[in-house]
N, C-alpha and C positions, 0 to 999 in steps of 0.2 A: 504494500500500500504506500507509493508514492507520493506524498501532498506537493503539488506545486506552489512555490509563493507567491502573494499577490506583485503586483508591479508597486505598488506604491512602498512595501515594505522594501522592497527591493532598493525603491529611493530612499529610503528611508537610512537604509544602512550604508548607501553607495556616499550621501552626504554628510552621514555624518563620520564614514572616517575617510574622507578625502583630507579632513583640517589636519594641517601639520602645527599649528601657532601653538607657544607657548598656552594658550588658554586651553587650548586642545588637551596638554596632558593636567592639566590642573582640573580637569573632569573627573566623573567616577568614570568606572567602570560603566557601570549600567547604562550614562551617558555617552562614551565611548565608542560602544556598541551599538547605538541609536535609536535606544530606547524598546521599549515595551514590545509593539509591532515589529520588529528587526529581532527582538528574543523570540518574539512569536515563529518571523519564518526562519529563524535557525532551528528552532526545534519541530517546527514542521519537516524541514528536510532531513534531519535528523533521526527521526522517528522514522521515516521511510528507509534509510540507509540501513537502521537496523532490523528493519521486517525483511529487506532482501539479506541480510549478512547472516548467511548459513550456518554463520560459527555462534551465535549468538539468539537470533531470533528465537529458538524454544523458548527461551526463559520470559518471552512475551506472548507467547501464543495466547493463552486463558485474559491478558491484561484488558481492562476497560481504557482503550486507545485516547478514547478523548481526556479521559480524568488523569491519564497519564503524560500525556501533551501539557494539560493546566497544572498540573505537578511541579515539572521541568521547568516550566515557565517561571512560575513560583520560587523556584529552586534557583533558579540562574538571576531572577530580576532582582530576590531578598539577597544572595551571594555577593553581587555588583554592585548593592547601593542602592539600588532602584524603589519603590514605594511599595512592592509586592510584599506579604506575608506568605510565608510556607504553612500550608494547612496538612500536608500529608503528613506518616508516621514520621516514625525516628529509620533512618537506614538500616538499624542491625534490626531490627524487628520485621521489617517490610521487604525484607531479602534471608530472611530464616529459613532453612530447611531447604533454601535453593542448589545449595552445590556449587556456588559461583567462584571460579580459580580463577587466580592472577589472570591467567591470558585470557577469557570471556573477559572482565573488565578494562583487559588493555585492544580490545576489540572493539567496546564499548565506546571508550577513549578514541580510537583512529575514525570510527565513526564519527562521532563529531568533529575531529579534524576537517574530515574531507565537506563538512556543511560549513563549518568555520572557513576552509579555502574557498570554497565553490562564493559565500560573501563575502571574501576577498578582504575578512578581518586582520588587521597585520599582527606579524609575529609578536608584538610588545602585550595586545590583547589578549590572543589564545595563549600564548602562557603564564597570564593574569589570571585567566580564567579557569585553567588548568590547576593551578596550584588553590585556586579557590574550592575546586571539586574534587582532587585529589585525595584529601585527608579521609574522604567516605571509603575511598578501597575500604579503610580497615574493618570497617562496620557492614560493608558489602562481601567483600572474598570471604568465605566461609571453609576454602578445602585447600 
């Protein structure tokens, strides 16, 4: 399952990390990334990347796709600064009894890469971000 993004999120994120100025990095994160809409279509692509990625996708098969889409969203906007509350569980709880090893989460991880490059986020960001969702492996890999 595919989602394609809208055009306007598209501008959305194409504009706001064109700025290189001093004011540009004195942004959050959340801001950086272009806001709400621009988290929305990263995780739209995202969530498509991993319904195709073989290595991975079981562990969503059963998932209620949309509440999991507003999860991430949630997760990424409160992570960056942005005005969102995260309403889902705690990671160790909401990944229990999965079976999840290092490499499924470093799968996880390259997935969102390739939706981070495909918007053309620059490397200062995705390893902003990276280190902000990182710390969950430990609560996530369970084997």
């Amino acid at each position: 399952m595919k989602l394609a993004a809208g055009p306007i999120a598209v501008a959305l994120v194409a504009y706001a990390l064109s700025s290189t100025s001093a004011a540009a990095h004195s942004r959050t994160l959340y801001q950086r990334l272009g806001g709400y809409n621009a988290i929305v279509a990263v995780v739209d692509d995202f969530v498509g990347n991993v319904a195709a990625d073989k290595r991975i996708n079981r562990f969503f098969a059963r998932a209620n796709i949309g509440r999991l889409k507003a999860r991430l969203v949630e997760q990424i906007c409160q992570g960056t600064g942005g005005p969102c509350v995260y309403t889902g569980g705690d990671m160790r709880s909401v990944h229990a009894g999965m079976g999840i090893e290092s490499r499924h989460f470093n799968a996880l991880v390259e997935d969102l890469g390739k939706s981070l490059n495909k918007f053309k986020v620059p490397p200062r960001e995705q390893k902003e971000l990276v280190a902000i969702l990182a710390p969950m492996k430990r609560d996530v890999v369970t084997r």
